[in-house]
Short mmCIF file of the C-alpha atoms (twelve columns), coordinates in Angstrom:
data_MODEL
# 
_entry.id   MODEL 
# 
loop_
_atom_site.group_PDB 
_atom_site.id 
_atom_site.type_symbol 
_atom_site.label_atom_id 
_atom_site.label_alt_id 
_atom_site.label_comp_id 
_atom_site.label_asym_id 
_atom_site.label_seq_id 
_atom_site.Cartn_x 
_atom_site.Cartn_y 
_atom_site.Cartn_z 
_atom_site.pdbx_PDB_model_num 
ATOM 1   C CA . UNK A 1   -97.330 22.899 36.044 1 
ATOM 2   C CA . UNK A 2   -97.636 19.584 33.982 1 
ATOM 3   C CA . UNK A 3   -95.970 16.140 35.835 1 
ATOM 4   C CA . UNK A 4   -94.054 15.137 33.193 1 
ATOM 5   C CA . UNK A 5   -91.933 12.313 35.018 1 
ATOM 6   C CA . UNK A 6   -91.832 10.598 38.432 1 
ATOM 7   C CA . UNK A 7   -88.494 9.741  39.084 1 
ATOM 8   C CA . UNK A 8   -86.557 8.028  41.603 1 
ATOM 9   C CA . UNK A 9   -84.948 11.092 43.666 1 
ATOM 10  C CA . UNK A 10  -86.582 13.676 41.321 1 
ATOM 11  C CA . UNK A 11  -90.220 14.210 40.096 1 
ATOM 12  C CA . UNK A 12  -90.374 16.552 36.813 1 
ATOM 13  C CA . UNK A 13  -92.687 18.742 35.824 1 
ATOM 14  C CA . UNK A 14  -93.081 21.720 32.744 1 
ATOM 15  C CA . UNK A 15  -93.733 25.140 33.407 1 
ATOM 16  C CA . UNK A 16  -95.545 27.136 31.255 1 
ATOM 17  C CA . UNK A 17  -92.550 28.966 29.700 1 
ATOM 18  C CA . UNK A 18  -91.150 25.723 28.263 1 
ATOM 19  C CA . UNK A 19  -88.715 25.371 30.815 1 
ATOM 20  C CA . UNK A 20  -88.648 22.404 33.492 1 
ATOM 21  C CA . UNK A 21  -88.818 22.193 36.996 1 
ATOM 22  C CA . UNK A 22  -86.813 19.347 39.241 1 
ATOM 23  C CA . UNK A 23  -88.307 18.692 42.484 1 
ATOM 24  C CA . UNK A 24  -85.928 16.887 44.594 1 
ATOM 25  C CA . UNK A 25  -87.049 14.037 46.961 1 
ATOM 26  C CA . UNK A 26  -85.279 12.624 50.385 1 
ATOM 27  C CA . UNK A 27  -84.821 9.115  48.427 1 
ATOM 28  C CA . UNK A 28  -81.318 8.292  47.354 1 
ATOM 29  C CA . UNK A 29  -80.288 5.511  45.312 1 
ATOM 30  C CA . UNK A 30  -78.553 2.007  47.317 1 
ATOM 31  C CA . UNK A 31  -79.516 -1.661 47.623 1 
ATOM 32  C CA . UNK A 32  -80.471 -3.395 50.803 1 
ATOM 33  C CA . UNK A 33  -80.636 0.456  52.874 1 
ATOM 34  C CA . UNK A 34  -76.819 1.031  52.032 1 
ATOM 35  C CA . UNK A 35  -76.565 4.523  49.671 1 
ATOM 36  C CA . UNK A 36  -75.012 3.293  46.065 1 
ATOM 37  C CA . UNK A 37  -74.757 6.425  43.495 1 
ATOM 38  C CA . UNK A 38  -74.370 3.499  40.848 1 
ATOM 39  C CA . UNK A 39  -77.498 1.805  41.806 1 
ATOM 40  C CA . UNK A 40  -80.792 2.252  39.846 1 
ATOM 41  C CA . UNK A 41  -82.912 1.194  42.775 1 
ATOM 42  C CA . UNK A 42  -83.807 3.657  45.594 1 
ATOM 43  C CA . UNK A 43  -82.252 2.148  48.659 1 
ATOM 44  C CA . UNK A 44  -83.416 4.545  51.360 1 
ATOM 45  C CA . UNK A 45  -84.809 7.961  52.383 1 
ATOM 46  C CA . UNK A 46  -82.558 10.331 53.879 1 
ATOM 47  C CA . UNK A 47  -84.558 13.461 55.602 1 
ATOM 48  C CA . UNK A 48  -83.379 16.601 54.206 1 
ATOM 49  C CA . UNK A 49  -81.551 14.355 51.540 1 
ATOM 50  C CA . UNK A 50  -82.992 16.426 48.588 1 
ATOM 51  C CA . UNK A 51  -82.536 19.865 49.597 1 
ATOM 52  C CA . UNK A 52  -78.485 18.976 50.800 1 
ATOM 53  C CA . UNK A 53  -78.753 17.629 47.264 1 
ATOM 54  C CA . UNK A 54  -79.735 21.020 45.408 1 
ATOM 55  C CA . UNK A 55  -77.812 22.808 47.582 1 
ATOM 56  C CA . UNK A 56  -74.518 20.888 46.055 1 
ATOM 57  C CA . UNK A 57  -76.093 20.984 43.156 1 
ATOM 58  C CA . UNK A 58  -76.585 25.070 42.925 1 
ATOM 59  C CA . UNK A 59  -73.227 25.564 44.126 1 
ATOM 60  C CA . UNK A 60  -71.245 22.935 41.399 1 
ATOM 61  C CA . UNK A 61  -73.451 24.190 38.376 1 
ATOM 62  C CA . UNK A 62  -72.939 27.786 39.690 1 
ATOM 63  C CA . UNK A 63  -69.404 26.855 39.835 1 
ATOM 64  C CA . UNK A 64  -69.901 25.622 35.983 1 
ATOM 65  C CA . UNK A 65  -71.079 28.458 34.684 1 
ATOM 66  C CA . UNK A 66  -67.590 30.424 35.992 1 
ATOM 67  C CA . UNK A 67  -65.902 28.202 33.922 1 
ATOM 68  C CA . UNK A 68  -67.735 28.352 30.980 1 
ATOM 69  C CA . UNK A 69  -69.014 24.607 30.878 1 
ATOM 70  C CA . UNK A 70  -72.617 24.506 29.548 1 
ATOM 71  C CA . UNK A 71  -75.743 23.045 31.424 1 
ATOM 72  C CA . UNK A 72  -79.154 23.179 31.837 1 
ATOM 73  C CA . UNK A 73  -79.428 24.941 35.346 1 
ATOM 74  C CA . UNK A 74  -81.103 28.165 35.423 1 
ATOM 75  C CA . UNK A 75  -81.936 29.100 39.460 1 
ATOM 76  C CA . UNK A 76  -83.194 26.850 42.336 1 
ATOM 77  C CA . UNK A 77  -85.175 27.527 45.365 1 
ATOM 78  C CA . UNK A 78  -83.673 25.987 48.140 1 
ATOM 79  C CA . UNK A 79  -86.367 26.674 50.291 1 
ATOM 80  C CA . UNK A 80  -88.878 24.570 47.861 1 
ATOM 81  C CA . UNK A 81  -85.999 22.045 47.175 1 
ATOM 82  C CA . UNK A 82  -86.749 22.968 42.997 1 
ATOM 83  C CA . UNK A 83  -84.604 24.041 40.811 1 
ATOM 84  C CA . UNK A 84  -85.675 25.378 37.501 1 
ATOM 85  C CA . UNK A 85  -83.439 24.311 34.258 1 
ATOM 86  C CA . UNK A 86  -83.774 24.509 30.920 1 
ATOM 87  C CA . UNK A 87  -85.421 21.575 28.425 1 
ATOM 88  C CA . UNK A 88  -83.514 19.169 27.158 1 
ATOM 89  C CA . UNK A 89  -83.794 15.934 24.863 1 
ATOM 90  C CA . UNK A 90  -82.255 12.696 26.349 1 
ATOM 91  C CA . UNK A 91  -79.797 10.298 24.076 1 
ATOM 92  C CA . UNK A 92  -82.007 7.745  23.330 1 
ATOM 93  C CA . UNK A 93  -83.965 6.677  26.791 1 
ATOM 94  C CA . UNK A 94  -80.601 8.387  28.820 1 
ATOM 95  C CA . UNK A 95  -77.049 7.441  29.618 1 
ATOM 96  C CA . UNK A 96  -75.065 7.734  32.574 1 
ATOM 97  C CA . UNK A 97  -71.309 8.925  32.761 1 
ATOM 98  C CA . UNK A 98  -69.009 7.742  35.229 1 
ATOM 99  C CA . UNK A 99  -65.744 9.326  35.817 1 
ATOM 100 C CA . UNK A 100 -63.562 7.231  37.878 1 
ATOM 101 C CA . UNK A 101 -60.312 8.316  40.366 1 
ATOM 102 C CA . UNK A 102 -60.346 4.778  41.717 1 
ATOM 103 C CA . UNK A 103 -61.282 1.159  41.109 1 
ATOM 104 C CA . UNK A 104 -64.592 0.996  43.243 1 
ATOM 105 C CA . UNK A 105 -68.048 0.143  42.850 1 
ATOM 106 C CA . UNK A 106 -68.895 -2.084 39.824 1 
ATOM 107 C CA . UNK A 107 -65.768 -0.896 38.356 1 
ATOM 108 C CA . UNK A 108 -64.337 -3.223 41.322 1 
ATOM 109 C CA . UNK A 109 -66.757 -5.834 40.861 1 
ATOM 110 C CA . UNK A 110 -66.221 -6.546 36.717 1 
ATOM 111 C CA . UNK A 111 -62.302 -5.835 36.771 1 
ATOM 112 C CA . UNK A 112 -61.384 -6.977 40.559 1 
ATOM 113 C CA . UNK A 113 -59.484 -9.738 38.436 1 
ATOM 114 C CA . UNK A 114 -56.677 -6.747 37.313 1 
ATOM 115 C CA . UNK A 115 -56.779 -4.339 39.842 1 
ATOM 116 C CA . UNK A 116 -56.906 -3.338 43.720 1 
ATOM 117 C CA . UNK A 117 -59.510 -1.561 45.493 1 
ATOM 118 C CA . UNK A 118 -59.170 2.053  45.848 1 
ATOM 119 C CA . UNK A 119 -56.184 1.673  42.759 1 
ATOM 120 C CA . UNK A 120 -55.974 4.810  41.246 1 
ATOM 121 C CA . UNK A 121 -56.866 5.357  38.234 1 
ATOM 122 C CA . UNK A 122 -56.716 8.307  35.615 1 
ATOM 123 C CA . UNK A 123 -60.035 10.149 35.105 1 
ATOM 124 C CA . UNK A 124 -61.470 6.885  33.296 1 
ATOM 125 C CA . UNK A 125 -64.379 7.548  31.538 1 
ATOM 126 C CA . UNK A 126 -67.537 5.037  31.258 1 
ATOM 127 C CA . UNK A 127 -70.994 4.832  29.538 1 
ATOM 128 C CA . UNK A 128 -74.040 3.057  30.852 1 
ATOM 129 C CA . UNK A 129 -77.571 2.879  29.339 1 
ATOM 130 C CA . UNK A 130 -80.394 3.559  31.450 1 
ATOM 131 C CA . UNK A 131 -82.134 0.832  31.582 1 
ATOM 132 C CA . UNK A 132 -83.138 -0.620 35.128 1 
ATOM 133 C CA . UNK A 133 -84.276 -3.999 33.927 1 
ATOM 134 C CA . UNK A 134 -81.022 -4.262 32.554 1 
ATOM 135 C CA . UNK A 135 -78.779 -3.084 35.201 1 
ATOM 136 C CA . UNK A 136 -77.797 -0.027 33.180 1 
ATOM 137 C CA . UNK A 137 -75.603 -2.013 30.998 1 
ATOM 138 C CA . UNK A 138 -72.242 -0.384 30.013 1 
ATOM 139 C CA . UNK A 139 -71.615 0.624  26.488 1 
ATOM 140 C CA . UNK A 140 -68.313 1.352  24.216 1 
ATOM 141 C CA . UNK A 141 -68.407 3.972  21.754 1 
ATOM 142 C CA . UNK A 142 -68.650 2.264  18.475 1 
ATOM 143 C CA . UNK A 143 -71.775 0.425  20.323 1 
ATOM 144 C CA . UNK A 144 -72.982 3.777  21.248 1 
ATOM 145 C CA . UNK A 145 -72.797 5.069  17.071 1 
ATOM 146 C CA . UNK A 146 -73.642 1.844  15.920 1 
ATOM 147 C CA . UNK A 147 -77.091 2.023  17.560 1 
ATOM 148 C CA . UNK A 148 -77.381 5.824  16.405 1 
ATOM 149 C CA . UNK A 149 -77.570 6.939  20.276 1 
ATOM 150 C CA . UNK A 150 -74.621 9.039  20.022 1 
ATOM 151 C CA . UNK A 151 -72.472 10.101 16.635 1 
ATOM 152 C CA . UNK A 152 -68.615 9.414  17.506 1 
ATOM 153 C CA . UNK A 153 -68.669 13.210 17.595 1 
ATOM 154 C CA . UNK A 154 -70.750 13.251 19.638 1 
ATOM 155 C CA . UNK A 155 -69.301 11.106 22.034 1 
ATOM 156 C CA . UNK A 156 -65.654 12.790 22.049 1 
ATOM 157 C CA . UNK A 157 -67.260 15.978 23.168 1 
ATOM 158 C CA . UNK A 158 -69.547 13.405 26.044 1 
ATOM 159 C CA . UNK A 159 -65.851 12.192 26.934 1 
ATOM 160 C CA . UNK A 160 -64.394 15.850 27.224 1 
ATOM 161 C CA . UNK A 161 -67.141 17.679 28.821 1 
ATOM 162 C CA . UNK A 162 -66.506 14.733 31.774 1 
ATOM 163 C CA . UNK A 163 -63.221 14.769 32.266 1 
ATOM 164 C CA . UNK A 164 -63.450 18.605 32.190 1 
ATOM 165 C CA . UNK A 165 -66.588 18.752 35.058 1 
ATOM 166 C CA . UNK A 166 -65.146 15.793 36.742 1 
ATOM 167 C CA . UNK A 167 -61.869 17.385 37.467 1 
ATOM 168 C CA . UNK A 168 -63.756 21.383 38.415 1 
ATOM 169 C CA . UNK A 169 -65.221 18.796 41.209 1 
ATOM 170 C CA . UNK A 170 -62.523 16.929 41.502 1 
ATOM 171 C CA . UNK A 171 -59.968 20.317 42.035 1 
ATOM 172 C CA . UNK A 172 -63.180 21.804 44.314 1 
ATOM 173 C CA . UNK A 173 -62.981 18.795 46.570 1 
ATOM 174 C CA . UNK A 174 -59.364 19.089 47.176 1 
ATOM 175 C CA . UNK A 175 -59.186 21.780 48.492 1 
ATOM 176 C CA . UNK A 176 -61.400 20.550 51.331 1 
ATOM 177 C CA . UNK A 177 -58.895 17.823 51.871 1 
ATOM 178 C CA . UNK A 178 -61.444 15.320 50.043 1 
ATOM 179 C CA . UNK A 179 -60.673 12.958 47.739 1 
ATOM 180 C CA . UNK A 180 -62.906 12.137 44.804 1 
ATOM 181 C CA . UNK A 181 -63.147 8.402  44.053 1 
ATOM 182 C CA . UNK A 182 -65.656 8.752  41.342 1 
ATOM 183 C CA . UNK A 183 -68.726 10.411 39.741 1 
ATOM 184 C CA . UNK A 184 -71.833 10.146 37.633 1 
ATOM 185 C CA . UNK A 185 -73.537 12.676 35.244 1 
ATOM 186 C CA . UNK A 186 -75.917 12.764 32.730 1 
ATOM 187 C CA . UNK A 187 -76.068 15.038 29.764 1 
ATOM 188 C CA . UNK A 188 -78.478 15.581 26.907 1 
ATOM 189 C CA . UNK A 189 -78.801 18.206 23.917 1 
ATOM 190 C CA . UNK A 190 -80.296 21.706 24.482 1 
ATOM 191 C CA . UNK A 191 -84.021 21.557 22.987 1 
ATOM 192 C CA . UNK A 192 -83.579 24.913 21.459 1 
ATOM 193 C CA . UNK A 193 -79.847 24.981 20.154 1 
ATOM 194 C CA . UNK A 194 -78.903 21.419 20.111 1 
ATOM 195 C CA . UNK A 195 -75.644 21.679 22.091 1 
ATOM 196 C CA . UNK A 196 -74.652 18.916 24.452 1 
ATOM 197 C CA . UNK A 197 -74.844 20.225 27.850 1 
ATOM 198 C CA . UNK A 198 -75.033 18.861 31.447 1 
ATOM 199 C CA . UNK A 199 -78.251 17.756 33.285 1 
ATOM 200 C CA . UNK A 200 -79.787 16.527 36.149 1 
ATOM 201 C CA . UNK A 201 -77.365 16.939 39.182 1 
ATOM 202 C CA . UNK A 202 -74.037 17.434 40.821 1 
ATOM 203 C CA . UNK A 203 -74.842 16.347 44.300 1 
ATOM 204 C CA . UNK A 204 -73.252 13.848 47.184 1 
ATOM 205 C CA . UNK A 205 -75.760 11.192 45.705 1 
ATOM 206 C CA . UNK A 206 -73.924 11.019 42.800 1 
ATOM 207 C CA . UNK A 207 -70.281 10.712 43.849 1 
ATOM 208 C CA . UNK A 208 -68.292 8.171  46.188 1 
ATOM 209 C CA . UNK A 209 -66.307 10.869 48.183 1 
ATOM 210 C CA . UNK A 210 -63.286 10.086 50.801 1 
ATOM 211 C CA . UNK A 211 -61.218 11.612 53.843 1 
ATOM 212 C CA . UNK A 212 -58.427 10.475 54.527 1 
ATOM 213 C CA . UNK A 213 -59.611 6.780  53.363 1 
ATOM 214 C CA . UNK A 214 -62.894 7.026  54.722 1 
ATOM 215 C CA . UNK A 215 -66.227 7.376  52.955 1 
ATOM 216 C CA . UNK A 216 -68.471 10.464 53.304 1 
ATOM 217 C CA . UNK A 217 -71.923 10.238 53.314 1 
ATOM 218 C CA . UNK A 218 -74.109 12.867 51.124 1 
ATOM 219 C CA . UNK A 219 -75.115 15.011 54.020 1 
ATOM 220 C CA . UNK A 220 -72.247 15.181 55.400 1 
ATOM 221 C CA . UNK A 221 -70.128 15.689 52.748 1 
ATOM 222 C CA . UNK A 222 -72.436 18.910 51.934 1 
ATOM 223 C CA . UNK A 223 -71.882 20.267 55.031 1 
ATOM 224 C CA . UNK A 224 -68.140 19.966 54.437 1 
ATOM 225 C CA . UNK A 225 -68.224 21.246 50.639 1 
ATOM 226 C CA . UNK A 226 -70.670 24.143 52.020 1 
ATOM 227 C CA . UNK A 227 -68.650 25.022 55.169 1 
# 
């Protein structure tokens, strides 16, 4: 195996097939030891953070697949906490999609102005660049095509594919009696067909998630999803 990429919660590496291997850490994203999905700093280590995390993860992109959404997920091995996926190109350096169910997060902290916390809102769908030294800067469409990251195309079928995995999640949730308040996901183009599909995770670290008003942390909530 070749270390391709050290990341935050995941370290990547290429097999010798051409496909990629995600090895999933214990860190989780937060500020100031307080989990964050939308934060691009890791905030704390969680043991037995990563493999909740692919466990999630295996059962959403499992749960994908049934509906015919496409992503990169091939198998995982829960037991190694890796899961093995097919190669993928990034848009430009990455992007992150939000799907928001409520006003929350930085959501709340830009628009607080026009809206209450926990307001509901309808599947509302939001693009950041990944760019830490930035603060993964939000970014409209036309900025998106104008900087040739993303054809409008492009992004119409972005927008779709979220609202579509958003709401399988969403749906999945509910029937736990959770409510889902809002979730990222990243997507990139298939190296060997060129389709826009869904990549790197589906886990507890990447959604706020709420009973009956209060918030779930990631382990917990995977013991509830996974019940």
């Amino acid at each position: 195996m070749e270390l391709i990429y050290k990341g935050k919660t995941k370290d990547v590496y290429k097999l010798e097939d051409g496909n990629i291997l995600l090895k999933f850490k214990d860190d989780v994203t937060g500020e100031d030891g307080v989990f964050d999905p939308g934060a691009n700093t890791v905030g704390l280590t969680i043991e037995g953070a990563g493999q909740s995390g692919l466990r999630m993860t295996t059962f959403f992109f499992e749960k994908m697949a049934e509906e015919g959404i496409p992503s990169h997920y091939i198998d995982a091995n829960i037991e190694d906490v890796t899961m093995t996926v097919k190669a993928a190109t990034m848009f430009g350096n990455g992007l992150e999609v939000i799907c928001r169910y409520r006003a929350v997060g930085s959501f709340l902290r830009r628009y607080g102005a026009y809206c209450e916390e926990g307001q509901v809102l309808d599947a509302f769908v939001e693009v950041t660049i990944k760019d830490d030294e930035r603060n993964d800067p939000p970014i409209s469409k036309d900025g998106l095509a104008q900087l040739d990251i993303l054809t409008n195309e492009e992004y119409d079928t972005l927008e779709a594919l979220t609202k579509q995995i958003s709401n399988v999640v969403k749906d999945t949730l509910a029937e736990k009696g959770l409510d889902l308040y809002d979730i990222k996901l990243e997507f990139g183009r298939d190296s060997q067909t060129g389709d826009i599909i869904l990549i790197d995770e589906i886990s507890g670290g990447n959604m706020r998630v709420y009973k009956e008003g209060t918030y779930i942390a990631p382990l917990d909530l995977e013991k509830l999803v996974l019940a």
